[in-house]
C-alpha positions in Angstrom: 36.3 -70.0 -4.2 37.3 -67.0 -2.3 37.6 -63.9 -4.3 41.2 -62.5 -4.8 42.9 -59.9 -2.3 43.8 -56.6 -3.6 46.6 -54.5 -2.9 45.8 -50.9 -1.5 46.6 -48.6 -4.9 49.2 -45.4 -5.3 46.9 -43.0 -3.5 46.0 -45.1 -0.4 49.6 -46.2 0.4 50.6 -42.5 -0.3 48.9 -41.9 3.1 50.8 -44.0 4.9 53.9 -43.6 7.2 57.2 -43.9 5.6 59.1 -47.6 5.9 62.1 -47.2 7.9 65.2 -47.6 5.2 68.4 -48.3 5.7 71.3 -45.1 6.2 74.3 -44.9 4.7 76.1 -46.2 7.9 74.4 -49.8 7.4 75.1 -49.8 3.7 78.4 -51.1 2.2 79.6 -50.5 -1.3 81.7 -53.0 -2.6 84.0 -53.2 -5.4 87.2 -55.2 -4.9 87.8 -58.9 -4.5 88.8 -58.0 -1.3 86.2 -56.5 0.2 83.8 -59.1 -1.5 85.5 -61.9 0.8 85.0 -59.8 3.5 81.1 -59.5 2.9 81.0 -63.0 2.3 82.2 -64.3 5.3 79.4 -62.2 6.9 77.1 -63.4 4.6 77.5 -66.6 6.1 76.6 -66.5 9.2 72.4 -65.1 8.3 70.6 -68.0 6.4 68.6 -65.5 4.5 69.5 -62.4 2.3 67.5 -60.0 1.2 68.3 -59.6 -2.6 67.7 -57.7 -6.0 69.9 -56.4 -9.0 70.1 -53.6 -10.8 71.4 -52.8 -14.8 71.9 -49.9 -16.5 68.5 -48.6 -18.5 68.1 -49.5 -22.1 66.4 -47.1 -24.6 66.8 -48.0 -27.9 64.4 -50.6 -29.8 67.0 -54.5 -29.7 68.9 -53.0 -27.5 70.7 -55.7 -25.1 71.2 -55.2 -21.3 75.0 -55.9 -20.3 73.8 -56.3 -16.9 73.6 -56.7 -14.1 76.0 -53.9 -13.2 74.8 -53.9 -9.7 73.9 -57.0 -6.8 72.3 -56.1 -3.7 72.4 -58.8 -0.8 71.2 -57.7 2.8 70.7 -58.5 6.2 69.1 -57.1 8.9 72.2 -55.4 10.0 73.6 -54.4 6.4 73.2 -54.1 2.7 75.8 -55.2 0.3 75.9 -53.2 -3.0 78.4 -55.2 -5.2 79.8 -53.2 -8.2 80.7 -55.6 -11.2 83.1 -54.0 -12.9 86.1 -55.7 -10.9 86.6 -59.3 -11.8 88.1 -60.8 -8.8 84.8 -58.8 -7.1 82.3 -60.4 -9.7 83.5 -64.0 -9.3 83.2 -63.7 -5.4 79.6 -62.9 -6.0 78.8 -65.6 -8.6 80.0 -67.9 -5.6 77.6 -65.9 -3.4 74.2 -66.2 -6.0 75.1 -70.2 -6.7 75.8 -71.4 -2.7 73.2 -73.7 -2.0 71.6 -73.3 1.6 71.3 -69.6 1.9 67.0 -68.2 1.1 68.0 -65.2 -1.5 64.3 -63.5 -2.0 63.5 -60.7 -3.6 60.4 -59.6 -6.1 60.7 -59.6 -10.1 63.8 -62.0 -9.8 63.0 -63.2 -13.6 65.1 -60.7 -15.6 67.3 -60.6 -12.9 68.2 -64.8 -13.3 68.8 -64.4 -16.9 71.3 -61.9 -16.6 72.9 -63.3 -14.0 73.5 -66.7 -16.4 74.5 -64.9 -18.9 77.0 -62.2 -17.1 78.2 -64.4 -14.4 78.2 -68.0 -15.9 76.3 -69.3 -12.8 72.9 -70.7 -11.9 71.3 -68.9 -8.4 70.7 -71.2 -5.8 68.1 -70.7 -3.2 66.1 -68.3 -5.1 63.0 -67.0 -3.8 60.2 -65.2 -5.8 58.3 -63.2 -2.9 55.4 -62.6 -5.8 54.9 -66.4 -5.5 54.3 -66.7 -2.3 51.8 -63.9 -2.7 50.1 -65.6 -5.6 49.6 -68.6 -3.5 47.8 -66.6 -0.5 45.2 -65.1 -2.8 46.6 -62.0 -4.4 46.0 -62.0 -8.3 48.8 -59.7 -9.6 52.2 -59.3 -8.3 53.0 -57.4 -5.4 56.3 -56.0 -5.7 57.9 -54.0 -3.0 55.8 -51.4 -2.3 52.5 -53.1 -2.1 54.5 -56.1 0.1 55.4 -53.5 2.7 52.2 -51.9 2.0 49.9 -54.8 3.0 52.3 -56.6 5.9 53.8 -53.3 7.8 51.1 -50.9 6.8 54.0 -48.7 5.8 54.9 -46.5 2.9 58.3 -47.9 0.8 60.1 -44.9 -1.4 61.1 -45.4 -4.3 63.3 -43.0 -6.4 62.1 -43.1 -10.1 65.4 -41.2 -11.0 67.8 -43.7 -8.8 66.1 -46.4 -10.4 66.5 -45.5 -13.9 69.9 -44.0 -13.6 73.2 -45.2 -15.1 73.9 -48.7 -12.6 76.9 -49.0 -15.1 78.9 -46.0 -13.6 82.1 -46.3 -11.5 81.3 -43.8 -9.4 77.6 -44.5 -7.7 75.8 -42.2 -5.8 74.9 -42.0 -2.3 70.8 -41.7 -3.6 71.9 -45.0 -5.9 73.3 -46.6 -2.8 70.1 -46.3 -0.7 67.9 -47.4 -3.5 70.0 -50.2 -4.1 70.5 -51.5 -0.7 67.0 -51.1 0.7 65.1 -52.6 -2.4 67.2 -56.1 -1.2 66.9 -55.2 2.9 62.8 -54.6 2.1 62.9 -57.6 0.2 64.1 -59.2 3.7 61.7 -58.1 5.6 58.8 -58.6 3.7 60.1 -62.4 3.9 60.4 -62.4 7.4 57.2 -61.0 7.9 55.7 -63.9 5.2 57.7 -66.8 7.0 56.7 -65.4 11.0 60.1 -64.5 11.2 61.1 -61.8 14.5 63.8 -59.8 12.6 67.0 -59.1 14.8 67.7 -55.2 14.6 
C-alpha cells in the first residue's frame, strides 16, 4: 500500500509566490432579484462554477448560524458574491444551488449543505467535494484551499483571517469581504480544473 501524500505545511507554502486572485473589476456583488437573473443567465453558459458560502461567526456556546448570509459562484471570467438579505435575490440562487447539470465544487461544502436546506429550502445539485477527490488520490487529511493550490500550482493562496471571520450578515460588505469571498469560489475553480485536466479560459 503506498504511503499517504502530505501536504507542504504553513511555513513551506509561506515561501511560495502569491496565487493570482481575482480584482475587484472581475467581482460582482449582488443583491437584487434583478441582478441575480442577470448572473444567472451567465451562469449558464460555463458547466462548472467555482463555489463556497459564507455566514456570519458564532461565539456563544448553542448558538445557531442563520446562515448562509453570503453565496459565492465563479467562473473564470467572474465571481458572483450573492447577498441574502433580498428575497427575490435568495430565491434566484436556490434555483442556481438546485439546477442539475452544472459541477459546483468547492472544499468543506458539509456545513455549507446544511444551511443551505435549512435557509433556502433546496437540495444542491451537482455538488462537488474537492477534499474527496483528494482523499481518493492518496492524501490522508483534507486539503482545503490553500494546500489544493499549494500542491497543484505551487503557489501561495491568501487568506484574510479578519475577512473570514467578519460579520457576512452586514448590508454593507467590504471590498476586503468581496475578494475573500469571490476568490475562495474562483480558487475552488481552478483547483478543479487543474484536478479534471481542464485548460482554464482567461
Amino acid at each position: 500500500m503506498p504511503a499517504p501524500l502530505s501536504t507542504p505545511d504553513k511555513d513551506a507554502i509561506a515561501l511560495l509566490p502569491a496565487f493570482t486572485r481575482l480584482g475587484l473589476d472581475r467581482i460582482a456583488l449582488v443583491t437584487t432579484g434583478m441582478q441575480a437573473r442577470e448572473a444567472f443567465a451567465q451562469l449558464q453558459d460555463v458547466p462548472a462554477w467555482g463555489f463556497d458560502t459564507e455566514s456570519k461567526p458564532t461565539f456563544k456556546p448553542g448558538e445557531k448560524s442563520s446562515g448562509p448570509h453570503v453565496v459565492q459562484l465563479a467562473t473564470n471570467d467572474c465571481a458572483w458574491v450573492f447577498q441574502l438579505h433580498d428575497p427575490h435575490c435568495r430565491d434566484v440562487v436556490a434555483r442556481l444551488l438546485e439546477q442539475p447539470g452544472f459541477t459546483k465544487a468547492g472544499f468543506g461544502l458539509g456545513d455549507d449543505r446544511k444551511r443551505i436546506i435549512s435557509k433556502l429550502g433546496v437540495e444542491p445539485a451537482g455538488v462537488l467535494e474537492l477534499n474527496t477527490i483528494f482523499r481518493e488520490r492518496g492524501y490522508r487529511k483534507d486539503m482545503g484551499v490553500k494546500g489544493a493550490v499549494a500542491v497543484l500550482f505551487n503557489q501561495r493562496f491568501i487568506k484574510s483571517k479578519k475577512a473570514a471571520t467578519s460579520n457576512w450578515a452586514s448590508p454593507r460588505l467590504t471590498e476586503a469581504q468581496l475578494v475573500y469571498a469571490a476568490n475562495d469560489a474562483y480558487a475552488a475553480l481552478r483547483v478543479w480544473q487543474a484536478l479534471m485536466g481542464v485548460q482554464p479560459v482567461i
